[in-house]
N, C-alpha and C positions, 0 to 999 in steps of 0.2 A: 504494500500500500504506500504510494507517496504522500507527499503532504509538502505544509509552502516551505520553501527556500529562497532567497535573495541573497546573490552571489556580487559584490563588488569588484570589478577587476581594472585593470590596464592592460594597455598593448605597449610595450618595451621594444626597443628600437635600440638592440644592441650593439649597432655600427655608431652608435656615436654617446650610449650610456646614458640616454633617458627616454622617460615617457614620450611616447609618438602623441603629436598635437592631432592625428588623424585616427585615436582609440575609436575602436567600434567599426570602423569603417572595412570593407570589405578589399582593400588595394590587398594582394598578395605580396611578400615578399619576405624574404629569407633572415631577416634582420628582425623583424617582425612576430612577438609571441608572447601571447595573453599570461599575465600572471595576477594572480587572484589575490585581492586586497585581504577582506574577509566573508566569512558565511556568515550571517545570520539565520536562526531560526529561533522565530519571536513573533509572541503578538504583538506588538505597538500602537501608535497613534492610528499612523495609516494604513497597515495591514490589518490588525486587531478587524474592525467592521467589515472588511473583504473577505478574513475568513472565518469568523462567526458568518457571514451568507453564505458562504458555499457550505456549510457542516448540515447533515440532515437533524442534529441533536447540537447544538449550540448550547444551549440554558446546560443540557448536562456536562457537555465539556469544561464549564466554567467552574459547575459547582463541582466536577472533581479534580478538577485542576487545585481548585483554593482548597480541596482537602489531600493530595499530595495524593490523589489515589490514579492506576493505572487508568488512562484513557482508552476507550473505544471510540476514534477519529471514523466518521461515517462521511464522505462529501455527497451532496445532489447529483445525480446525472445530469447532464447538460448543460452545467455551471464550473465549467473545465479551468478559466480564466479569468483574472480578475485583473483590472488596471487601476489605482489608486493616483488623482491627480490634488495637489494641494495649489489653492489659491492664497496666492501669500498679499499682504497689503504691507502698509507704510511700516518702515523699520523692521521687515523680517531680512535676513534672518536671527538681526539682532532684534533681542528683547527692549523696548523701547517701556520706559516707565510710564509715558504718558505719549499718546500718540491721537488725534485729531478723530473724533467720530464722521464717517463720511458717507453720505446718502449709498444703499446698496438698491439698485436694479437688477432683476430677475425679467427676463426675456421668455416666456413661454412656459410651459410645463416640463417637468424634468422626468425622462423615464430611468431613472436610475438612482440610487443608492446618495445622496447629499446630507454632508453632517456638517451643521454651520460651528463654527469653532467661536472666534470675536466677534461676535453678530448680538446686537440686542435690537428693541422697536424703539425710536425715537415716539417723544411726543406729539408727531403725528399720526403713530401707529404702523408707519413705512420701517423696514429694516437697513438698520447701519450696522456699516463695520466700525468696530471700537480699538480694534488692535493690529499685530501683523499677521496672524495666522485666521484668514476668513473664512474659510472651506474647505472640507476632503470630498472630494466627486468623486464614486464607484461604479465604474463599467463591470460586469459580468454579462459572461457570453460560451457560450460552446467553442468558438475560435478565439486566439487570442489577438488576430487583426479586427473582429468584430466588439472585444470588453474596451481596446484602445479607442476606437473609434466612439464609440458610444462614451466612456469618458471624456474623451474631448470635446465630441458634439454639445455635452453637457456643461462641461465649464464656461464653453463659449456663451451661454446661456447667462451669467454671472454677469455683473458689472460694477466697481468700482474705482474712484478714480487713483489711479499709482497703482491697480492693482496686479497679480502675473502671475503667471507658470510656467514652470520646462516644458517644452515642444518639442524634446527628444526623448521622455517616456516610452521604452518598446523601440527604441532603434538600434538596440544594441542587445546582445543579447548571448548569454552563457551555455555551453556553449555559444561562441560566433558560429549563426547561419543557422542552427539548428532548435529544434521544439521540444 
């Protein structure tokens, strides 16, 4: 049975003794070879809610997990893939003591998985962002070009002003080239 892993790595470029400025990218060459930062295997901020949905038993993995007792990990069929995108705002990725509450727009309806982080309702009852870290978007999908996609479609959806995310999420990938 698998379960989530998230592999950190570089492409080393050892004709001249450091990190290739072109990591991830598919150029061939003999100089060129992936060496792995570290593994994690961990629930988190952002995986944590990506894989509590894919579990067919979530509530029970938590409550044996907080009692140190062995797990039976069950995943959904058809929830093969999950993409996790963070919307960062003013002063991420530092922690900012006080940072400006700023009008948030929502564009449509969202089909997928959205956990507001720095978000409260202003007194007009609209939602703002209060901090740096404004939302986690969750694609899940059968394919994993389908959970990306659908993550991104979804953040685009989001609007504040200074706000942003990586747009290389899933371009790179552990193996390179491979699923």
């Amino acid at each position: 049975m698998g379960g989530p892993l998230q592999v950190t790595a570089v492409k080393f470029n050892s004709s001249v003794g450091r990190a290739s400025s072109r990591a991830g990218s598919s150029v061939a060459s003999p100089h060129l070879k992936w060496h792995v930062i570290e593994y994690n295997i961990r629930i988190g901020v952002t995986s944590g809610p990506m894989i509590l949905r894919m579990l067919k038993n979530p509530a029970e993995v938590v409550l044996r997990t907080a009692q140190n007792q062995k797990l039976d990990l069950q995943f959904k069929e058809k929830l093969n893939f999950g993409c996790s995108l963070t919307l960062a705002g003013y002063g991420y990725p530092f922690i900012q003591v006080r940072s400006p509450h700023l009008p948030l727009e929502v564009d449509g309806q969202f089909d997928c998985d959205v956990w507001w982080n720095e978000v409260a309702r202003g007194a007009d009852k609209k939602l703002m962002s209060t901090g740096h870290r404004i939302a986690d978007v969750i694609g899940l999908a059968p394919k994993l070009d389908a959970a990306i996609a659908k993550a991104y479609a979804n953040i685009r959806k989001i609007r504040v002003v200074g706000s942003y995310y990586r747009t290389d999420i899933g371009k790179s990938l552990w193996p390179p080239g491979t699923i």
